[in-house]
Backbone as XML, in Angstrom:
<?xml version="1.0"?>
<chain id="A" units="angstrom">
  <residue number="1" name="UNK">
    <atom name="N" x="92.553" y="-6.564" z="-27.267"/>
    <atom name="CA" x="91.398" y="-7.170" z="-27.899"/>
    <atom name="C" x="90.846" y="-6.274" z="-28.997"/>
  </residue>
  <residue number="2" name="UNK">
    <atom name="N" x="91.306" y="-5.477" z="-28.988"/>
    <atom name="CA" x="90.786" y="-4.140" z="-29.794"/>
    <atom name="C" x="91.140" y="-4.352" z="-31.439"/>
  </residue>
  <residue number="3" name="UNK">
    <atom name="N" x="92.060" y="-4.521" z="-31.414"/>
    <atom name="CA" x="92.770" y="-5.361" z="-32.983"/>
    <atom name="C" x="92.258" y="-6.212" z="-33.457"/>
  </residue>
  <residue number="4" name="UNK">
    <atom name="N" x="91.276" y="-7.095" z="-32.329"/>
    <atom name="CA" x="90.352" y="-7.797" z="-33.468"/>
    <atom name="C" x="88.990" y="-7.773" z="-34.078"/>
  </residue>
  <residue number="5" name="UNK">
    <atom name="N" x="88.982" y="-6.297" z="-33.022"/>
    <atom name="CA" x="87.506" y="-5.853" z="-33.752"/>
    <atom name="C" x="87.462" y="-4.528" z="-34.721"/>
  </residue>
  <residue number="6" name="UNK">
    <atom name="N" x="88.635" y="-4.188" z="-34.911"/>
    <atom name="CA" x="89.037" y="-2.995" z="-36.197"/>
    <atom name="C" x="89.725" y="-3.755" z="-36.880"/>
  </residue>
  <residue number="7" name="UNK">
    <atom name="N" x="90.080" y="-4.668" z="-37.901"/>
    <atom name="CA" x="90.407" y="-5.364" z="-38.765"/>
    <atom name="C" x="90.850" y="-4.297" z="-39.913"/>
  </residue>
  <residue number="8" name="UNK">
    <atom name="N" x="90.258" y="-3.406" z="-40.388"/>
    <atom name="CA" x="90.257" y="-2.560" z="-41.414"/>
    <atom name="C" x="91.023" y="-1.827" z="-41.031"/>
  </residue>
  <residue number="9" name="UNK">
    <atom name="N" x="91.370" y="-1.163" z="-39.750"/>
    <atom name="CA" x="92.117" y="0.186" z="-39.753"/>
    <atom name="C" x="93.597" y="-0.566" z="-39.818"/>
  </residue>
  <residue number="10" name="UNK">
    <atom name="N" x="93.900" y="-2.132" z="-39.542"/>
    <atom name="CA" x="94.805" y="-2.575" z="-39.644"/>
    <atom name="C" x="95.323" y="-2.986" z="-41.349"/>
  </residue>
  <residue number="11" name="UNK">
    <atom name="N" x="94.814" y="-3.646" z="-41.921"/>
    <atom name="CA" x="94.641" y="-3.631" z="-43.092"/>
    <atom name="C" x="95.221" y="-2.487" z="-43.994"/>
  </residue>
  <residue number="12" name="UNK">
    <atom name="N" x="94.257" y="-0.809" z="-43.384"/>
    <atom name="CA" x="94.869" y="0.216" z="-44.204"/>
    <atom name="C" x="96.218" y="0.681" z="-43.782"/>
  </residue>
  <residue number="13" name="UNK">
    <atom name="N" x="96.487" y="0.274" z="-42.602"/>
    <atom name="CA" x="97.566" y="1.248" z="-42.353"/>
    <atom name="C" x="98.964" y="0.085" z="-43.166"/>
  </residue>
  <residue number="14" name="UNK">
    <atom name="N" x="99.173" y="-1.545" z="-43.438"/>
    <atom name="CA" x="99.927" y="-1.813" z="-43.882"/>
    <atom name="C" x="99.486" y="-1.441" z="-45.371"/>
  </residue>
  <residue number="15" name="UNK">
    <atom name="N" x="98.375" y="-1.791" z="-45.997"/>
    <atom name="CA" x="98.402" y="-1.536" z="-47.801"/>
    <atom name="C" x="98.351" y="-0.102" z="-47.311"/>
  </residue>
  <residue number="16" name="UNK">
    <atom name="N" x="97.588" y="0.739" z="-47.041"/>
    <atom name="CA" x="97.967" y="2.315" z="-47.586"/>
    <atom name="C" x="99.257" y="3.016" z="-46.882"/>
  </residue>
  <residue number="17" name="UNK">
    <atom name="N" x="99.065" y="2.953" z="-46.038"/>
    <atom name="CA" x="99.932" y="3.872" z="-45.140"/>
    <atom name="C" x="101.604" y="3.220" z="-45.558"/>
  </residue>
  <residue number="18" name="UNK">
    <atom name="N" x="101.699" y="2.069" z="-44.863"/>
    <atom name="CA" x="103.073" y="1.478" z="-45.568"/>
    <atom name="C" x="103.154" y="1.220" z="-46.461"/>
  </residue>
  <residue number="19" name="UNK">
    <atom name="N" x="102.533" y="0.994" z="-47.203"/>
    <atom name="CA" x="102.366" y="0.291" z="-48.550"/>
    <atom name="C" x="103.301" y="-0.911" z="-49.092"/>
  </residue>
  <residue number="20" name="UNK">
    <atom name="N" x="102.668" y="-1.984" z="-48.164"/>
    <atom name="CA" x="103.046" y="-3.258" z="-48.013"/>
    <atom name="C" x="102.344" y="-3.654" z="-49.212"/>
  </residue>
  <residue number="21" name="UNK">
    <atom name="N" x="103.175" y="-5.087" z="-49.817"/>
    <atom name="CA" x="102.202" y="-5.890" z="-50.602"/>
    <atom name="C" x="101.188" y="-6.749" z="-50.057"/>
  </residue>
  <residue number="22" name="UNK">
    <atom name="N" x="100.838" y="-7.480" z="-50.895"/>
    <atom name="CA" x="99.645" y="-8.510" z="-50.304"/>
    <atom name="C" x="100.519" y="-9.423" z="-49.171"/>
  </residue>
  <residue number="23" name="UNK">
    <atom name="N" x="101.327" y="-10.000" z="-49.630"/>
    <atom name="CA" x="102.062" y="-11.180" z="-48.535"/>
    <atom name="C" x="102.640" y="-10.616" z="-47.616"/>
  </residue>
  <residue number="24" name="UNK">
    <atom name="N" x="103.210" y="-9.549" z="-47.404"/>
    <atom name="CA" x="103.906" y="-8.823" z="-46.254"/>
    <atom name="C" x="102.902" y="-8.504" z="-45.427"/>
  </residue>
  <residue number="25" name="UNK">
    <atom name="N" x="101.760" y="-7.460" z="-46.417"/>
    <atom name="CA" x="101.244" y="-7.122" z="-45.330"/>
    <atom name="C" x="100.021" y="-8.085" z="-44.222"/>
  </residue>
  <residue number="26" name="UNK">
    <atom name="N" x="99.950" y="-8.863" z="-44.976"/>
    <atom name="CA" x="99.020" y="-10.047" z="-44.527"/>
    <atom name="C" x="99.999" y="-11.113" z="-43.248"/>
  </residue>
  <residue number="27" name="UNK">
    <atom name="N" x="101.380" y="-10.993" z="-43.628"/>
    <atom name="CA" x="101.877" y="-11.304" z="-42.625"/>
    <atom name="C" x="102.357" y="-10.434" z="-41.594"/>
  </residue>
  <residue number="28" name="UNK">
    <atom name="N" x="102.193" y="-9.188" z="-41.497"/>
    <atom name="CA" x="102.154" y="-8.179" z="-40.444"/>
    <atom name="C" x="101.142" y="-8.543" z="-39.600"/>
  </residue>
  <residue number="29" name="UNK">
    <atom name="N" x="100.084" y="-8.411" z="-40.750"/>
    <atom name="CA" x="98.658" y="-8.111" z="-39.022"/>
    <atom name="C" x="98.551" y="-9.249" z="-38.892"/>
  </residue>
  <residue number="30" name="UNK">
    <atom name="N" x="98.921" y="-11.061" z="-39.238"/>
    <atom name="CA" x="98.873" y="-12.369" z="-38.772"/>
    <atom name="C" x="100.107" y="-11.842" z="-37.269"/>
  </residue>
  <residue number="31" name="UNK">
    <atom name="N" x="101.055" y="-11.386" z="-37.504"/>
    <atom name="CA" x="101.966" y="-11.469" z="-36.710"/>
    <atom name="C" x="101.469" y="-10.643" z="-35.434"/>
  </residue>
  <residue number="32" name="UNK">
    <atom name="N" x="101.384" y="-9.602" z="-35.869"/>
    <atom name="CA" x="100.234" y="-8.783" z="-34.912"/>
    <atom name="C" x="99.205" y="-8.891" z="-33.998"/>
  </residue>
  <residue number="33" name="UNK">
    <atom name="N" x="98.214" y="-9.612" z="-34.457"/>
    <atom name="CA" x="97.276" y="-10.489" z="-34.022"/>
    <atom name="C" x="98.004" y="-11.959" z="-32.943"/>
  </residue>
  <residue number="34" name="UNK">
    <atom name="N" x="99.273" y="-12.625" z="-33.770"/>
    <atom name="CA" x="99.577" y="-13.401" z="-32.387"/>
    <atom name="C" x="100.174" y="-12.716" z="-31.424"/>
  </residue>
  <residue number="35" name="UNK">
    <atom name="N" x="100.600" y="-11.571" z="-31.438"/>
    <atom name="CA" x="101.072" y="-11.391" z="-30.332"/>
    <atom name="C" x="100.491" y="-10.590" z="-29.672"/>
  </residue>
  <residue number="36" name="UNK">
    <atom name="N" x="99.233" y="-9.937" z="-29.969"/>
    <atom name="CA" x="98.406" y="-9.345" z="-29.130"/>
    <atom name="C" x="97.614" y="-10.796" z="-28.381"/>
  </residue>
  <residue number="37" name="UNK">
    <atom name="N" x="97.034" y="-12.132" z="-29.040"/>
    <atom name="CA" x="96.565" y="-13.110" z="-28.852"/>
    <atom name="C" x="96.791" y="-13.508" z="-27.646"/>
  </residue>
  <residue number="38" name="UNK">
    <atom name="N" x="98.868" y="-13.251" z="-27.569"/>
    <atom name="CA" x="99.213" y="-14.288" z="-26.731"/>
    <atom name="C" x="99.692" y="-12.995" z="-25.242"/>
  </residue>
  <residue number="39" name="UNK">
    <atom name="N" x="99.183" y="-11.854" z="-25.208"/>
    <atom name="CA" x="99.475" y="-11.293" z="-24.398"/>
    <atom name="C" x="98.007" y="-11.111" z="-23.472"/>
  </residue>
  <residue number="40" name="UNK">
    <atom name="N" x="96.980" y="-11.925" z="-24.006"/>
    <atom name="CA" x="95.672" y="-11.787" z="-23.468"/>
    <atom name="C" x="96.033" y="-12.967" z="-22.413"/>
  </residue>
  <residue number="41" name="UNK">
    <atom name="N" x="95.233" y="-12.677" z="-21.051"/>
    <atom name="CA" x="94.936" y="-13.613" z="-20.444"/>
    <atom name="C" x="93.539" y="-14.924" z="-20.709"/>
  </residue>
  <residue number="42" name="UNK">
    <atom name="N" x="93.895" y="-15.939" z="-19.736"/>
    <atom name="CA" x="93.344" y="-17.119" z="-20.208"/>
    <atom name="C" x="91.608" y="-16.858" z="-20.666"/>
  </residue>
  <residue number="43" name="UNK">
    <atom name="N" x="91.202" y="-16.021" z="-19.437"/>
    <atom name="CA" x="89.818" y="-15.441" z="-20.110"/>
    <atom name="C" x="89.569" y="-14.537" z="-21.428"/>
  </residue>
  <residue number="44" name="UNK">
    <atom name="N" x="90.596" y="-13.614" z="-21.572"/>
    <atom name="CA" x="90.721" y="-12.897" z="-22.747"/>
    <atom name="C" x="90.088" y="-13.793" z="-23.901"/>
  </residue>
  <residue number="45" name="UNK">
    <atom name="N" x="91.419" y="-14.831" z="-23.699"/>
    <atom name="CA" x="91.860" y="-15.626" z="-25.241"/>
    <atom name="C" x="90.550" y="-16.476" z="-25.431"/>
  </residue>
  <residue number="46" name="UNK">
    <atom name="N" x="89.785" y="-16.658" z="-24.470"/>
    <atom name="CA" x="88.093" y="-17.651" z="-24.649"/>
    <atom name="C" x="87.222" y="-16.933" z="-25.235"/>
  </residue>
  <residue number="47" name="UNK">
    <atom name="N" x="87.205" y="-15.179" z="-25.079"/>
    <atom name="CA" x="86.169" y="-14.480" z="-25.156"/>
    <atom name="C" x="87.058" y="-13.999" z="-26.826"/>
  </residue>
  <residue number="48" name="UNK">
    <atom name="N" x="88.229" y="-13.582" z="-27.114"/>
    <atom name="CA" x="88.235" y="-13.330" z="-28.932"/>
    <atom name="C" x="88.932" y="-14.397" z="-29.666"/>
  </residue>
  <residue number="49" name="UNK">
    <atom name="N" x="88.983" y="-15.730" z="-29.065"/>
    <atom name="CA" x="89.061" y="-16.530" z="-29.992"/>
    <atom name="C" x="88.595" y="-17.164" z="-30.963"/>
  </residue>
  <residue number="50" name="UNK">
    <atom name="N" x="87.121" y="-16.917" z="-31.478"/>
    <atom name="CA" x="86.517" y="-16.945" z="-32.532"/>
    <atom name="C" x="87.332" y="-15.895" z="-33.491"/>
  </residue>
  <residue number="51" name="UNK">
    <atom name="N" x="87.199" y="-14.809" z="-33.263"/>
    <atom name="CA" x="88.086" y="-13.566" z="-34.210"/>
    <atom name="C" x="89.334" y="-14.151" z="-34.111"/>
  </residue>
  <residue number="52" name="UNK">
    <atom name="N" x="90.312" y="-14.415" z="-33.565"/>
    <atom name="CA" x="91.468" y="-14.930" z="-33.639"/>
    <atom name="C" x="91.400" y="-16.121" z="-34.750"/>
  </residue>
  <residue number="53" name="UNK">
    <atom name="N" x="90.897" y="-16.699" z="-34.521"/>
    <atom name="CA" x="90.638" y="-18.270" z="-35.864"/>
    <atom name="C" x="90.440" y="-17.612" z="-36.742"/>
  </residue>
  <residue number="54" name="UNK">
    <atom name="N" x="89.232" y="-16.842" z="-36.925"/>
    <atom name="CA" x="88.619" y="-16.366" z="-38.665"/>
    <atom name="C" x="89.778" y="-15.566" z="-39.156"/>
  </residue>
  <residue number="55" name="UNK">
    <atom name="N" x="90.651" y="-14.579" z="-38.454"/>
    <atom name="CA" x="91.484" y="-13.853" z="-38.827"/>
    <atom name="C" x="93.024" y="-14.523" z="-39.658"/>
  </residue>
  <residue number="56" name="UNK">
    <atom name="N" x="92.856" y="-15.473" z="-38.592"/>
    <atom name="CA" x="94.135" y="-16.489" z="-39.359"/>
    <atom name="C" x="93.676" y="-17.429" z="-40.713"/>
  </residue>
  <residue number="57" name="UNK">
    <atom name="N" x="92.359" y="-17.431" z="-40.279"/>
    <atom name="CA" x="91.990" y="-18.316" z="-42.196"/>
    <atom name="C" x="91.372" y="-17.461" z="-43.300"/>
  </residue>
  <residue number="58" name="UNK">
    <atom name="N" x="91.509" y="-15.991" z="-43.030"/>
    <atom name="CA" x="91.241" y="-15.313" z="-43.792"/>
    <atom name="C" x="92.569" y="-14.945" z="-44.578"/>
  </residue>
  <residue number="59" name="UNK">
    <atom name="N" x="93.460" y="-14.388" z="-43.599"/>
    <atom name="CA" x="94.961" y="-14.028" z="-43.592"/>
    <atom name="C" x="95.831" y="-14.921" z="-44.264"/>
  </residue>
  <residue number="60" name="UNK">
    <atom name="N" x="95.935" y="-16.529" z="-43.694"/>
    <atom name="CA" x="96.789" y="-17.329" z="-44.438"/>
    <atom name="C" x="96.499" y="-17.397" z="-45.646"/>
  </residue>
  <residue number="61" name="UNK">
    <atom name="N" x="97.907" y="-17.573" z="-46.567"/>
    <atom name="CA" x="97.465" y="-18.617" z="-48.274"/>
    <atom name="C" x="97.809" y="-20.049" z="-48.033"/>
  </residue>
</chain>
């Protein structure tokens, strides 16, 4: 759950650290995010699924 409340340290580590472009790295932490999503249990996924949504309509083009 932690990944969806540091957004930024994810962000820097694909643009700075890897130095991904915009579309790669935007599809890293989308990819990232589902699979942390889907490793939460059923209560998990109720309590950061607001952050889970905003993250994917921020993320997608």
């Amino acid at each position: 759950m932690a990944h969806f409340y540091n957004i930024p340290s994810l962000l820097k580590m694909v643009y700075v650290e890897k130095k991904m472009d915009i579309d790669e790295g935007a599809n890293f932490v989308l990819n990232k995010f589902e699979r942390s999503y889907n490793k939460l249990s059923n209560k998990g996924k109720h309590i950061i699924y607001p952050e889970y949504e905003a993250a994917q309509k921020i993320l997608k083009r």
